[in-house]
C-alpha positions as CSV (number, residue, x, y, z in Angstrom):
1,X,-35.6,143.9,-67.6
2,X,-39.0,142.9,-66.8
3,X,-42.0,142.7,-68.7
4,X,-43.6,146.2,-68.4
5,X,-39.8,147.7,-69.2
6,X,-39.9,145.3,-72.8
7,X,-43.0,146.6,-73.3
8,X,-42.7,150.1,-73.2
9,X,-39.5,149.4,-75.3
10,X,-40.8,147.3,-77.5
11,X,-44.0,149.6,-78.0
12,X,-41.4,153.3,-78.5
13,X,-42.5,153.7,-82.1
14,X,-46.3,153.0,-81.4
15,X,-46.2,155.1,-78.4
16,X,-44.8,157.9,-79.9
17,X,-47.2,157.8,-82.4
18,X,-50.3,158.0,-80.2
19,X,-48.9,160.1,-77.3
20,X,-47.6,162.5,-79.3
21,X,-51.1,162.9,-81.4
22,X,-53.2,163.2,-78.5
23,X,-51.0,166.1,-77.2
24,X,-51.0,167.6,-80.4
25,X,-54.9,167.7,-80.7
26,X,-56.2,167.8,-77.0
27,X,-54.5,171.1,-75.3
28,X,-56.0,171.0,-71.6
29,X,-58.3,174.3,-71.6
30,X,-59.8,174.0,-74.8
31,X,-63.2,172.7,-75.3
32,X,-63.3,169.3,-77.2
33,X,-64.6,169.5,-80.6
34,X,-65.8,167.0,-83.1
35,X,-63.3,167.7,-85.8
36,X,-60.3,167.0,-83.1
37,X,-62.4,163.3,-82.8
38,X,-62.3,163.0,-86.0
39,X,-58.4,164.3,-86.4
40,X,-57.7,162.0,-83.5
41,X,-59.8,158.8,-85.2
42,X,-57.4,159.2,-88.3
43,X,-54.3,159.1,-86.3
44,X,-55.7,156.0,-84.4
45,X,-55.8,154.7,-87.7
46,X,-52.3,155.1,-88.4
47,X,-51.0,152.6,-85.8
48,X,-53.2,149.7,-88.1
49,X,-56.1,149.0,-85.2
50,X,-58.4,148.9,-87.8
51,X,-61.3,151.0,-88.4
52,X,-63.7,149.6,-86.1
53,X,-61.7,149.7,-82.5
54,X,-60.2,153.3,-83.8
55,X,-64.3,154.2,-84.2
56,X,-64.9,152.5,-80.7
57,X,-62.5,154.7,-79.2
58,X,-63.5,157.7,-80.6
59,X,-67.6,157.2,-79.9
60,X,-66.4,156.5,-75.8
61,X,-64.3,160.3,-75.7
62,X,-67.3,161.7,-77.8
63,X,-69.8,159.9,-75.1
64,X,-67.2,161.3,-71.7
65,X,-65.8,164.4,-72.9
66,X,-67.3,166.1,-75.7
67,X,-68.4,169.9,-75.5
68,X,-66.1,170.0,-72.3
69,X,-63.2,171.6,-71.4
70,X,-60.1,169.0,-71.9
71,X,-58.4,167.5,-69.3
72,X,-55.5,165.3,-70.6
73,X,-55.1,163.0,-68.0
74,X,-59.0,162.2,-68.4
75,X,-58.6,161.8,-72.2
76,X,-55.7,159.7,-71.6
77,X,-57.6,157.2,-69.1
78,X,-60.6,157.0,-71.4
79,X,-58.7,155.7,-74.2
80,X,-56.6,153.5,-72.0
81,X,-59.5,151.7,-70.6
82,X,-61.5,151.7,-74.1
83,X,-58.2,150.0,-75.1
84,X,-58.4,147.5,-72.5
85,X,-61.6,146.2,-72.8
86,X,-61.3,146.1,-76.6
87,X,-58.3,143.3,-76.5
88,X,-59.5,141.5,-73.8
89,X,-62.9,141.1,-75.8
90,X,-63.8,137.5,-73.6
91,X,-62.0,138.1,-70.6
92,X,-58.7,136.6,-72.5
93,X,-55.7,138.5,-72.8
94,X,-55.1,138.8,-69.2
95,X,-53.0,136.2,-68.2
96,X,-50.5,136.1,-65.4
97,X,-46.9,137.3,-67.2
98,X,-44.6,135.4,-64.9
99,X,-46.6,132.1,-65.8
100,X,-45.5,131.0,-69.3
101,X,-48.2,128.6,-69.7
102,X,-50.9,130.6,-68.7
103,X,-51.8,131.2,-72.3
104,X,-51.7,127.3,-73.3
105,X,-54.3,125.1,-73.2
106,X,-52.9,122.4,-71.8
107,X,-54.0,118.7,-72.8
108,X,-55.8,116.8,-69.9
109,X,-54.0,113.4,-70.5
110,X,-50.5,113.2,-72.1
111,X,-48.9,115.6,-74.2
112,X,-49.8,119.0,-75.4
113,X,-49.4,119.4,-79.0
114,X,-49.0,122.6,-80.5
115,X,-49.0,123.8,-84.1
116,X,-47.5,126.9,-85.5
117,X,-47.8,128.5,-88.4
118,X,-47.3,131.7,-90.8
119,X,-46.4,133.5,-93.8
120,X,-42.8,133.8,-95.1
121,X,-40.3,135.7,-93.1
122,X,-42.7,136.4,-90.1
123,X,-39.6,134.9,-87.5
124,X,-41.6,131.4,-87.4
125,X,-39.0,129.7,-86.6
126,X,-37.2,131.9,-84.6
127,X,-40.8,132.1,-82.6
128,X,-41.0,128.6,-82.2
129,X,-37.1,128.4,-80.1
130,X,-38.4,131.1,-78.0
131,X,-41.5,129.6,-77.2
132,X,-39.5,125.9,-76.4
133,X,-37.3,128.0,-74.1
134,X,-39.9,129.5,-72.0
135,X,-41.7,126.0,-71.7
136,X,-38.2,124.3,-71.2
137,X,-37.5,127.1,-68.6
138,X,-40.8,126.3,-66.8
139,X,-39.7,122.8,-66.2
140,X,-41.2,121.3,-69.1
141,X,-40.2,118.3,-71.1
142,X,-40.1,119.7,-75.1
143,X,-39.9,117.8,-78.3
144,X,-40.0,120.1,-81.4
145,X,-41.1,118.3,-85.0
146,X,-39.1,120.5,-87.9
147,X,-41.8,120.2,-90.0
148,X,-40.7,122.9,-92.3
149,X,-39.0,119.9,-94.6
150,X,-38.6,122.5,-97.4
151,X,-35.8,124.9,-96.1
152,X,-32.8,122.7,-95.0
153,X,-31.9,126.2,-93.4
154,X,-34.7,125.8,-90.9
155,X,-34.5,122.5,-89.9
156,X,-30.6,122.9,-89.2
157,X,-31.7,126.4,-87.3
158,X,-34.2,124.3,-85.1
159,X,-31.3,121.6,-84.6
160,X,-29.1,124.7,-83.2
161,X,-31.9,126.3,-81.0
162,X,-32.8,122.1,-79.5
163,X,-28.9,122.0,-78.5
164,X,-28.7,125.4,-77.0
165,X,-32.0,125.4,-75.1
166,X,-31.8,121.6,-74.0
167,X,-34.8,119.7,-76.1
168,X,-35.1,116.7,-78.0
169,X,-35.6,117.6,-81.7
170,X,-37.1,115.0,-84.5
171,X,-36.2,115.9,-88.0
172,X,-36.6,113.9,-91.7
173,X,-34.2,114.5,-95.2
174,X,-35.2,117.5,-96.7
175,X,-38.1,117.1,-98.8
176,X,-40.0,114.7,-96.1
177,X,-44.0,115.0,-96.1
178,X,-44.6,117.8,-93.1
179,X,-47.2,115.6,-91.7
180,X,-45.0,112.2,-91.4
181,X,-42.5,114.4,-89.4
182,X,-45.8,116.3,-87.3
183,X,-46.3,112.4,-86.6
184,X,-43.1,111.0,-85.6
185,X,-42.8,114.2,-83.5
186,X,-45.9,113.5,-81.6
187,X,-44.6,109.1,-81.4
188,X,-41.2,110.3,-80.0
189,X,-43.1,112.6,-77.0
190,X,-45.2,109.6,-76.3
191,X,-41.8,107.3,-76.0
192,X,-40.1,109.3,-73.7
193,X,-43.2,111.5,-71.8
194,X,-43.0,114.3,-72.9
195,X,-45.5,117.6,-71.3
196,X,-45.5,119.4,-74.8
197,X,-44.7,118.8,-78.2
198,X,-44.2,122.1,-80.7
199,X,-44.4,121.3,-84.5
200,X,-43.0,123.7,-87.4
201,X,-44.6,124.6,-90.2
202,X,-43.2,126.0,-93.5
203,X,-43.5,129.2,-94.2
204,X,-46.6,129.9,-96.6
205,X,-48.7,132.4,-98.2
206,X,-52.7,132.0,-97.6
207,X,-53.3,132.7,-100.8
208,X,-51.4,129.2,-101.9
209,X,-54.3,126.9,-101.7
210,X,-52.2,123.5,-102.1
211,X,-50.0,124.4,-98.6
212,X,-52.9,125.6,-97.1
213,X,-54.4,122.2,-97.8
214,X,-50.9,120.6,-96.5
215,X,-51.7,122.3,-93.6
216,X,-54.7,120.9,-93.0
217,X,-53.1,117.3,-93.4
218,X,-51.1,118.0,-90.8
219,X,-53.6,118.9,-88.5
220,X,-55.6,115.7,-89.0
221,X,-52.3,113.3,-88.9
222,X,-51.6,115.0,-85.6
223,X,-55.3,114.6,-84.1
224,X,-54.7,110.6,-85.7
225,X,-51.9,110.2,-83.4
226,X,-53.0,112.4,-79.8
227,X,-56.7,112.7,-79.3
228,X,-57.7,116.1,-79.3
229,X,-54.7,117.3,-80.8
230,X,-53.6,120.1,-81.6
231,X,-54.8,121.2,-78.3
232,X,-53.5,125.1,-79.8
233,X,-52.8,126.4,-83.5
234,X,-50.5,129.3,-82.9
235,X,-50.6,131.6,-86.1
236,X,-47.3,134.1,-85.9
237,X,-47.6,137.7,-87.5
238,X,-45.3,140.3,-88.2
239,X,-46.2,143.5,-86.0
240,X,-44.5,145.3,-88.9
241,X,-47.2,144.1,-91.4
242,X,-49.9,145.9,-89.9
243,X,-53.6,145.4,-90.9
244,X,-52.4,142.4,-93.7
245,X,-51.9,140.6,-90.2
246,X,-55.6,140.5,-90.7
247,X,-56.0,138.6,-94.1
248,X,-53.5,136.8,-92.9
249,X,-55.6,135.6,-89.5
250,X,-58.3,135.4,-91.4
251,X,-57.5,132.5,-93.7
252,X,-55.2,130.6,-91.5
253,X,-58.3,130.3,-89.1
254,X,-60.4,129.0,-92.3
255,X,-58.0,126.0,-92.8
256,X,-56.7,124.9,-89.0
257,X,-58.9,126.8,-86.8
258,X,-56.4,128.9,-84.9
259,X,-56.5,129.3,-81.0
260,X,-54.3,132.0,-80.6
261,X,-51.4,134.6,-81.9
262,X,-47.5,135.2,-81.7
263,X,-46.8,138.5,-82.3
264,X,-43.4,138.7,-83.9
265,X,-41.3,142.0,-84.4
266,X,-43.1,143.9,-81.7
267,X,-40.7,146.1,-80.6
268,X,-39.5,147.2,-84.1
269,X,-42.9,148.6,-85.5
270,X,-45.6,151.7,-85.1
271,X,-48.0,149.8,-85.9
272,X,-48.8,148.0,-82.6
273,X,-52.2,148.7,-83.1
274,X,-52.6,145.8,-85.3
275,X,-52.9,143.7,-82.1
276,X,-56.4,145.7,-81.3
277,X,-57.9,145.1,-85.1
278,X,-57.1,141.1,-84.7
279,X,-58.4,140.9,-81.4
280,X,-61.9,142.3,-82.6
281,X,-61.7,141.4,-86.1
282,X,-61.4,137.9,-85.7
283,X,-61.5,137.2,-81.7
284,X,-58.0,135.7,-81.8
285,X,-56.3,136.4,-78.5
286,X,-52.1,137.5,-78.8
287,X,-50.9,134.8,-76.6
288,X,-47.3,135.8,-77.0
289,X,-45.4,138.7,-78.7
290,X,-41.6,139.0,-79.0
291,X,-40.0,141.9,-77.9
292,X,-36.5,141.3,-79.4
293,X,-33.8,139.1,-80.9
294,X,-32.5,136.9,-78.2
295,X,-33.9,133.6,-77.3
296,X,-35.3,135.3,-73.5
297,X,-37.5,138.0,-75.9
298,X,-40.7,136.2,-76.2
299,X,-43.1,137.1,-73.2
300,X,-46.9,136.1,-72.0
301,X,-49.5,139.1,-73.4
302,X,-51.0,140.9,-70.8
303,X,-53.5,143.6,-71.9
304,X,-53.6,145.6,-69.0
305,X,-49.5,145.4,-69.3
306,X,-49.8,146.2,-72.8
307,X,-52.4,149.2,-72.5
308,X,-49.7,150.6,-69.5
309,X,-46.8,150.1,-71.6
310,X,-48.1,152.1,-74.5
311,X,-48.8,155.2,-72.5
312,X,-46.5,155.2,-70.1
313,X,-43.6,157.7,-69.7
314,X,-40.7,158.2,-71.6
């Protein structure tokens, strides 16, 4: 199954949602009346973009179409390319799907040292395989840190996903300061040349101000070691958590500046939306979202892919 197909699966409960309002309020022949904009804005609102993209959408079909006779396939491509240009904000969020590193930036000299981080139960870990696997499978030497020294669980996951996928792995006991294993991860990819070094994170809430400030240990320790590191701070949400993705981008960028978004839990959600509110809220690009539960279901965002995907057919 290729990317667009994912998508469109992935995006069935979002989809629904929209494509199923805008045929309930536009009816091709009628003339198109403020109180449908406004009807339609409050069902926009539903899928968690966020009050100011769901406004942007509605001003550009007030601007096109309003006081005229409704044409659905006109209403449809208005929204699409609103859509469009709201997530790719910079010009990001258009990167090639069938490169997996497109999204990266990529150190100039030696390895490239990502961080990832997130709340609880987002599928951090989980994330993190994926993500090893799709660098592994572009012929890409990985070393993952298990830096989430708290949960023996998720060291011993990583351990499992290292063996299957094929990369080297550095772990400490349980209990280990995050940043000493962030450190010997980044030692061990200089030792043996490694292209990219991905470090885990424990799970925390950004309200707990002493792991946030861990956090930001870890950050420094891993500049100490790799100039320039962490070339990317990967924050992963939860597509089911809707607009507290937002909070949630917001203060993780406050204590380790983040580069970018993984999109967890994509294709289990109506909520997709949430991917339009962080991408204007905070101008946070999705690099990656994860369209399932096997170790293949994490894919390169493409907005135009994305936009596509949402309205396509059944």
């Amino acid at each position: 199954m290729g990317l667009f197909d994912k998508l469109k699966q992935g995006l069935q409960k979002t989809k629904q949602l929209l494509q199923t309002d805008i045929r309930d309020l536009f009816k091709t022949g009628e003339i198109l009346t403020e109180e449908k904009l406004e009807q339609f804005f409050a069902r926009l609102i539903r899928t968690d973009m966020g009050v100011p993209a769901a406004r942007a959408i509605v001003d550009e079909l007030r601007t096109k179409h309003m006081g005229r006779t409704v044409v659905l396939d006109e209403i449809w491509q208005t929204v699409k390319d609103k859509l469009k240009l709201l997530l790719k904000g910079d010009g990001q969020n258009t990167w090639d799907p069938n490169f997996p590193l497109a999204p990266l930036k990529l150190a100039a000299t030696g390895p490239t040292v990502i961080l990832v981080a997130g709340v609880n139960g987002v599928g951090k870990t989980t994330s993190i395989a994926k993500l090893a696997n799709l660098l592994h499978k572009a012929g890409k030497k990985v070393v993952l840190a298990a830096g989430d020294t708290f949960r023996a669980a998720a060291v011993e996951q990583l351990t499992m996903w290292s063996r299957r996928i094929g990369c080297e792995i550095v772990t400490k006991p349980s209990g280990s300061d995050p940043a000493a294993v962030a450190y010997a991860g980044c030692v061990r990819a200089l030792e043996m040349g490694a292209d990219i070094v991905v470090v885990d994170t424990a799970g925390r809430l950004q309200t707990q101000q002493n792991l946030m400030k861990q956090l930001e240990k870890i950050r420094r320790v891993l500049g100490d070691r790799i100039p320039g590191a962490p070339h990317e701070v990967l924050l992963v949400l939860d597509a089911t958590t809707g607009q507290n993705g937002v909070s949630q981008a917001q203060k993780f960028s406050e204590s380790v500046a983040c580069t970018g978004l993984v999109l967890a839990k994509l294709d289990g959600t109506a909520k997709g939306g949430v991917v339009v509110a962080i991408r204007g809220q905070m101008n946070l690009p999705v690099k990656y979202v994860g369209l399932g539960e096997q170790i293949d279901d994490l894919e390169v965002f493409n907005a135009d892919q994305f936009v596509e995907a949402l309205f396509s057919g059944e």
